[in-house]
C-alpha positions in Angstrom: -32.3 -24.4 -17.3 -31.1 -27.7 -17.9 -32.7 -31.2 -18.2 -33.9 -32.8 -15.3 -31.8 -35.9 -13.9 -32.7 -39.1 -12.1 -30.7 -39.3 -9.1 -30.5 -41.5 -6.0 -31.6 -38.4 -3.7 -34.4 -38.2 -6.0 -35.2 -35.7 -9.2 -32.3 -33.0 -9.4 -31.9 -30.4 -12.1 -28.5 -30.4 -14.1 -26.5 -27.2 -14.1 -27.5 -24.4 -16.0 -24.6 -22.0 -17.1 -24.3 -18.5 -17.0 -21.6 -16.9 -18.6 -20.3 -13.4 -16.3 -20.1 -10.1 -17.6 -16.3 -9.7 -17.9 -15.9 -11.9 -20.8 -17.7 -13.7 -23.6 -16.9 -17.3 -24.2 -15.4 -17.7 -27.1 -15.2 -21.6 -27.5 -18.5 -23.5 -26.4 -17.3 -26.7 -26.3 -14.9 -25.3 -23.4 -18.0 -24.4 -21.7 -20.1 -27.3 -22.3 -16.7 -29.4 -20.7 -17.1 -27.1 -17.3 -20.9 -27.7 -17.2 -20.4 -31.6 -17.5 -17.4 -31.4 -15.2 -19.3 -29.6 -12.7 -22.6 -31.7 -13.0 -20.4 -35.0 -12.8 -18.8 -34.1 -9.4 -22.0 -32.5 -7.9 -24.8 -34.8 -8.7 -23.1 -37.8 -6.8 -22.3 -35.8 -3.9 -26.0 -34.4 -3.8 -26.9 -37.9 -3.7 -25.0 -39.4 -1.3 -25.6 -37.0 1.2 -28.8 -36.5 0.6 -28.6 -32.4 -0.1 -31.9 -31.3 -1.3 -30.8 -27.6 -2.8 -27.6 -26.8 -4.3 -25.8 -23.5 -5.9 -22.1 -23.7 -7.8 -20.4 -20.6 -8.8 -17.3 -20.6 -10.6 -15.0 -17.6 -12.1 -12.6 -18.6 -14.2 -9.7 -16.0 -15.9 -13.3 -12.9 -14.8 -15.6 -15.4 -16.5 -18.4 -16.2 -13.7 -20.5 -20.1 -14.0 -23.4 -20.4 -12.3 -25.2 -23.8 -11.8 -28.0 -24.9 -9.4 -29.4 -28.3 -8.7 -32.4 -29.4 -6.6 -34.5 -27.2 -4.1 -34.4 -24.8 -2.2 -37.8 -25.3 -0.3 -38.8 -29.2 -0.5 -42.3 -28.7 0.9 -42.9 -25.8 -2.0 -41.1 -28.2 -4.6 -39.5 -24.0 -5.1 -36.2 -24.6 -7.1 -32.6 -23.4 -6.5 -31.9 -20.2 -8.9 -29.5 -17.6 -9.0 -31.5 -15.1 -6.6 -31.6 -18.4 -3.6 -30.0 -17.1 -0.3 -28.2 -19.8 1.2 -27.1 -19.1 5.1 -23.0 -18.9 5.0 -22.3 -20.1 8.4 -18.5 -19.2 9.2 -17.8 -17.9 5.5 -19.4 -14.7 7.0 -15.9 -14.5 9.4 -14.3 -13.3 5.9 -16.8 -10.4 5.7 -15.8 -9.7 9.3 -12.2 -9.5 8.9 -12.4 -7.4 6.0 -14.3 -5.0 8.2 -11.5 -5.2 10.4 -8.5 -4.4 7.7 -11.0 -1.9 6.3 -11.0 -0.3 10.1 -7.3 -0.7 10.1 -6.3 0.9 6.3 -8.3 3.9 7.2 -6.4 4.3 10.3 -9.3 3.8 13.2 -7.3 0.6 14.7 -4.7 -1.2 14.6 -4.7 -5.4 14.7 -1.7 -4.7 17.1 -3.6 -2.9 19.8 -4.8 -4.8 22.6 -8.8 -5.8 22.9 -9.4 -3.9 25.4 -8.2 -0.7 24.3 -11.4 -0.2 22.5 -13.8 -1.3 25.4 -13.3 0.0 28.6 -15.6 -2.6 29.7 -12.7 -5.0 29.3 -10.0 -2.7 30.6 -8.6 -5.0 34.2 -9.1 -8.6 32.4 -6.7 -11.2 30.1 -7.8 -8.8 27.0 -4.9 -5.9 28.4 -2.6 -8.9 27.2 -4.6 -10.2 23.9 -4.4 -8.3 20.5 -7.1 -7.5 18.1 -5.0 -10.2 15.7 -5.1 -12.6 18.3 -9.2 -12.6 18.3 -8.9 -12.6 14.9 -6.6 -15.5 14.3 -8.3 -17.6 16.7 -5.0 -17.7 18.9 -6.6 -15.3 21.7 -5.9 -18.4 24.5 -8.5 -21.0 23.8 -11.7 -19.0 23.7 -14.1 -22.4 23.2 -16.1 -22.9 20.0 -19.1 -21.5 21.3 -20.8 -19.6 23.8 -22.0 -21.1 27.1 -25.3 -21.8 27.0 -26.0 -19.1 30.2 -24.9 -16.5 28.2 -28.2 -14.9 26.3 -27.5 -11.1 26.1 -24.6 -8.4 25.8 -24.5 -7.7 29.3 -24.2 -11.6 30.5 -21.4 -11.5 27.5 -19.2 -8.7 28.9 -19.6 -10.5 31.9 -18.2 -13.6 30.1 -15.3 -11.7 28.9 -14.2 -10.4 31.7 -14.1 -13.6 33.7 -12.6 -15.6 31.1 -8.7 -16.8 31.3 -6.8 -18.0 29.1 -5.7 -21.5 28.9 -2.4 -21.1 27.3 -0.4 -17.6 26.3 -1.8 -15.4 23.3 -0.2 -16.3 20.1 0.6 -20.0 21.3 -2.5 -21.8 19.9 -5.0 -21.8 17.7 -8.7 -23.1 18.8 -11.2 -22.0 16.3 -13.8 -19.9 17.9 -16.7 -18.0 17.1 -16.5 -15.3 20.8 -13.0 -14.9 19.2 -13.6 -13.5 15.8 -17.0 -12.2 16.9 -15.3 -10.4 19.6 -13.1 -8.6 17.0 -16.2 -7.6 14.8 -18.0 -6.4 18.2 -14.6 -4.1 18.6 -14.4 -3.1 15.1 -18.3 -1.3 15.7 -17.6 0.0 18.7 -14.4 1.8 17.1 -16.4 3.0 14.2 -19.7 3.9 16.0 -22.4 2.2 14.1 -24.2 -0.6 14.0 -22.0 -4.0 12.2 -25.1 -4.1 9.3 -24.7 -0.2 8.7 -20.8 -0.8 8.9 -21.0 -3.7 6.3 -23.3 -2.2 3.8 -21.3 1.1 3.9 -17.5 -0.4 3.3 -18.0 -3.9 1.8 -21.8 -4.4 0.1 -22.4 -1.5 -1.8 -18.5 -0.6 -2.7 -18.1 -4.1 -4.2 -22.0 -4.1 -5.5 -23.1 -7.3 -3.5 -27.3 -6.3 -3.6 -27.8 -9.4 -1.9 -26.4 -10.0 0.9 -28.6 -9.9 4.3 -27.8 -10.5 7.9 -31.5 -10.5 9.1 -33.6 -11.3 4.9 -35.9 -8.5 4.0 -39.7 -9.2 4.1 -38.9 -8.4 0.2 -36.3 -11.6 -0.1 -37.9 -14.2 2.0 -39.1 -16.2 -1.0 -35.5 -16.4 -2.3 -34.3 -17.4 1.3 -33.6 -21.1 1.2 -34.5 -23.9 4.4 -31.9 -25.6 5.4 -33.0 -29.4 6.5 -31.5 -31.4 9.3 -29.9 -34.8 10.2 -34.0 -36.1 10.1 -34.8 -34.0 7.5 -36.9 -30.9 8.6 -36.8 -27.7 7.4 -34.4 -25.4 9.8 -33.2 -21.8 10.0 -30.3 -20.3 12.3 -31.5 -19.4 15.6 -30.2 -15.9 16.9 -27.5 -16.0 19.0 -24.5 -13.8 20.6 -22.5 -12.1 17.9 -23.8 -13.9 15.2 -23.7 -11.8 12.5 -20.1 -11.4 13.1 -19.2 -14.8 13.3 -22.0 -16.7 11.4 -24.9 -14.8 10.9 -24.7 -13.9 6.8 -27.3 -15.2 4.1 -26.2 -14.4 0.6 -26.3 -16.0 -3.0 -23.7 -17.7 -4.6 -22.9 -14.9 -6.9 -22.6 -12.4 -4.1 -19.7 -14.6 -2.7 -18.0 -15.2 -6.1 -17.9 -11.2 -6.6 -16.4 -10.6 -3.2 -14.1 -13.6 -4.6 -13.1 -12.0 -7.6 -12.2 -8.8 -5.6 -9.9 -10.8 -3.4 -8.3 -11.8 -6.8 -7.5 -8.6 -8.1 -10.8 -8.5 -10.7 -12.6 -5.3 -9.3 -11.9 -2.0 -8.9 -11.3 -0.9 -5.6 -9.8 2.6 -3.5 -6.7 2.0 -1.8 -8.4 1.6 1.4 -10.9 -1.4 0.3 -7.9 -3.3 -1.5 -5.7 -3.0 1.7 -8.8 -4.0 4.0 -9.1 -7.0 1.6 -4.8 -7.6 1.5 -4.8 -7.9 5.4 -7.1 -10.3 5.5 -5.2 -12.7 3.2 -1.8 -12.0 5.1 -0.3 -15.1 6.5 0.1 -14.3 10.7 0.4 -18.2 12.0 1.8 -21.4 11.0 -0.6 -24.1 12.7 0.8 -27.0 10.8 0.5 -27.0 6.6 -2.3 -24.5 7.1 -1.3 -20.5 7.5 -3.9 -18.5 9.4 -4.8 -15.3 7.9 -7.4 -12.9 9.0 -10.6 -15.2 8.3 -9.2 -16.8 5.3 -6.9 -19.9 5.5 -4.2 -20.6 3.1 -1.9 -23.5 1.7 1.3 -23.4 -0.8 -0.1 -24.1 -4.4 -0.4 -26.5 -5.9 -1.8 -28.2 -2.8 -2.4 -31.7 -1.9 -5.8 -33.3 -1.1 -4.9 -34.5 1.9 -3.3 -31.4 3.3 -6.6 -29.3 2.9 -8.4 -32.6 4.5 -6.1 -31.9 7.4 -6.5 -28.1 7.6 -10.6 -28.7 7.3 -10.4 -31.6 9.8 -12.8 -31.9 13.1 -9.2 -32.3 14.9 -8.4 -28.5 13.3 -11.6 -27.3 14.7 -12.2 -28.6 17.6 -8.9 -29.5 19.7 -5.9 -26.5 20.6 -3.3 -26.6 17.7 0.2 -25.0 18.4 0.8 -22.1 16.5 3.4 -20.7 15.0 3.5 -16.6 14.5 5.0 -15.7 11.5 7.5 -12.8 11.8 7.4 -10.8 9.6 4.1 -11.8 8.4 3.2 -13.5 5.1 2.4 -10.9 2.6 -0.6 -11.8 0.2 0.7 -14.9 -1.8 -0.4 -15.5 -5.5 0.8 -18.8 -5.9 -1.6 -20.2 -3.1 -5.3 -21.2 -2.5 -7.0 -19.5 -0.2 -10.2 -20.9 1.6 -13.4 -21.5 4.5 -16.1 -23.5 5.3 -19.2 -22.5 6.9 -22.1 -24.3 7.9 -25.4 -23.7 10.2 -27.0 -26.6 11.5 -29.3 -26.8 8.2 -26.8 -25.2 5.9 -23.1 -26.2 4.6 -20.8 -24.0 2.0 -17.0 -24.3 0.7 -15.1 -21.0 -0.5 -11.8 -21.2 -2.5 -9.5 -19.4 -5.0 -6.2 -19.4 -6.6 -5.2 -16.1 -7.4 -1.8 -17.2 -9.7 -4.5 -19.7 -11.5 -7.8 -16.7 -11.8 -9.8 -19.2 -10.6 -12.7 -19.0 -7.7 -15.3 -21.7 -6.3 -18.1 -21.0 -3.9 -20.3 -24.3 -3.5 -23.3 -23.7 -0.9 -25.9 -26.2 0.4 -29.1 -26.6 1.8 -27.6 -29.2 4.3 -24.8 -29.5 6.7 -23.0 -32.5 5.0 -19.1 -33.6 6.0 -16.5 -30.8 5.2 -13.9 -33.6 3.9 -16.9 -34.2 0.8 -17.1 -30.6 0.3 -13.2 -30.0 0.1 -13.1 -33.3 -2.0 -15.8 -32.2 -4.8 -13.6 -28.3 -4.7 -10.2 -29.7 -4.9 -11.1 -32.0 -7.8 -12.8 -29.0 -9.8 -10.0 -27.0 -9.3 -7.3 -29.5 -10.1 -9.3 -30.4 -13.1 -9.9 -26.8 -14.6 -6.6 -25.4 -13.8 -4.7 -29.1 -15.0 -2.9 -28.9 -11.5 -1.0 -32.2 -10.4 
């Protein structure tokens, strides 16, 4: 590991690098410049917002760079390594959407099919009218941001469902929205017959190798499982909540995310069916401003400007009804573009992104929910500075 570092947060340990299996480094200067340009940009932004824990993993043309900073259990003084599970908030909507496609390329759905086609429980409300790409793109009709409070368990949910109209036409809008996407992955199950963990382990963890990745952390992995730490500083978990594995239920390490990276940029082996789950969910569907909605993932023409990921990562993004523009046909895959999501938890923040023209791949995930502008802000400048972007 490397040194240890004075820092205004307090003591945080430098990045130490790993180099991944697909190729050996052949110039070590190269990878002493990455470890200095990652410790550079992450050590300020530790400090300032106070993160205590910290995991980057970057692939670069199938090499993988791992570095960790600080802790991931302050009490313990226990230390961020490679095996740390971080919780991945809303990055866990891309492992739901690549359930979906993975439904869809073996032919048990279809993101064209209305909602309730697949739940008769649903069959006489506004889900006759909404598609399973609607509740995916987060253009359903306004579904809110959360649940209401009242509802507790899957019956009060159906419930929910069924009473709930939209507040302008499917395909017009898009509010971001976890009863939206989780809705979809609750559908997906249903269509497949098992439960979402057996689903995901069977077509996305053990085909792409990801050993650890949890929804609810084995007795066996609870030392690695970091605490997050609020606004005042305490130690936090996620609380259980409706459809949260689906929409933001996932703890994994940094590596597991960079793999399942790396096989969105064409650097695994995978059947037909996995690499057309994984396609769909990078397809462009809406416009909604600079920003094209896929199916969890979120893209921009590349090279992209700062300012226009700030904007497609803004509160005003999440939180407020954005028109939407569907995209007919839709936008196929793109190579020259970066693809990305945030995800946070109230003790927990991460950043995904990847260029697949460039071969390159960030994940960056936290032990505290800090602004998303810093996180895109620390990304975009490793990115721009790695690949020599303008």
């Amino acid at each position: 590991m490397g040194k240890m570092l004075a820092a205004n947060s307090g003591l945080i340990m430098t990045g130490s690098l790993v180099i991944g299996s697909f190729a050996w480094a052949s110039d070590a200067t190269e990878n002493a410049d990455i470890e200095a340009l990652v410790n550079d940009t992450i050590a300020p932004l530790m400090a300032e917002h106070r993160i205590p824990g910290m995991t980057v993993a970057v692939s670069i043309g199938g090499q993988q760079h791992y570095f960790n900073y600080g802790e991931a259990d302050q009490e313990a003084g226990t230390p961020v390594t490679d095996e740390t599970l971080f919780e991945l908030g809303s990055i866990s909507k891309i492992f739901t959407a690549a359930l979906t496609g993975y439904a869809q390329s073996s032919g048990a759905l279809s993101l064209s099919d209305p909602a309730s086609q697949y739940l008769p429980a649903l069959e006489g409300s506004a889900f006759d009218e909404i598609t399973l790409l609607e509740l995916g793109t987060y253009t359903a009709g306004e579904l809110p941001l959360q649940f209401p409070d009242a509802v507790q368990n899957e019956e009060q949910m159906l419930d929910y469902y069924r009473q709930w109209q939209p507040e302008s036409p499917p395909g017009s809008h898009r509010l971001y929205s976890n009863p939206s996407i989780g809705l979809l992955g609750y559908l997906t199950t249903q269509r497949l017959g098992k439960s979402y963990e057996t689903l995901m382990e069977e077509a996305l963890f053990a085909p792409l190798g990801l050993e650890h990745s949890y929804f609810q952390v084995p007795e066996a992995q609870q030392a690695h499982y970091a605490y997050g730490y609020s606004k005042e500083d305490e130690p936090i978990r996620v609380n259980p909540g409706m459809l949260d594995a689906q929409a933001y239920g996932l703890k994994s390490t940094a590596a597991d995310v960079l793999t399942f990276v790396e096989a969105h940029m064409g650097l695994a082996e995978l059947d037909e069916s996995l690499s057309q789950a994984l396609a769909a969910t990078r397809t462009g569907y809406f416009g909604v401003g600079n920003m094209t909605q896929g199916l969890g993932w979120e893209s921009y023409a590349y090279p992209v400007a700062l300012d226009q990921l700030l904007a497609g990562n803004s509160l005003e993004m999440i939180l407020q009804p954005n028109p939407a523009n569907r995209l007919a046909p839709p936008l196929a895959p793109r190579q020259e573009a970066l693809y990305n999501k945030t995800g946070s938890t109230n003790g927990f923040g991460g950043y995904v992104a990847f260029v697949p023209s460039e071969q390159i791949g960030i994940v960056m995930l936290a032990n505290r929910n800090y602004p998303n502008q810093a996180r895109i802000e620390a990304a975009h400048h490793l990115l721009t500075a790695l690949t020599d972007a303008p």
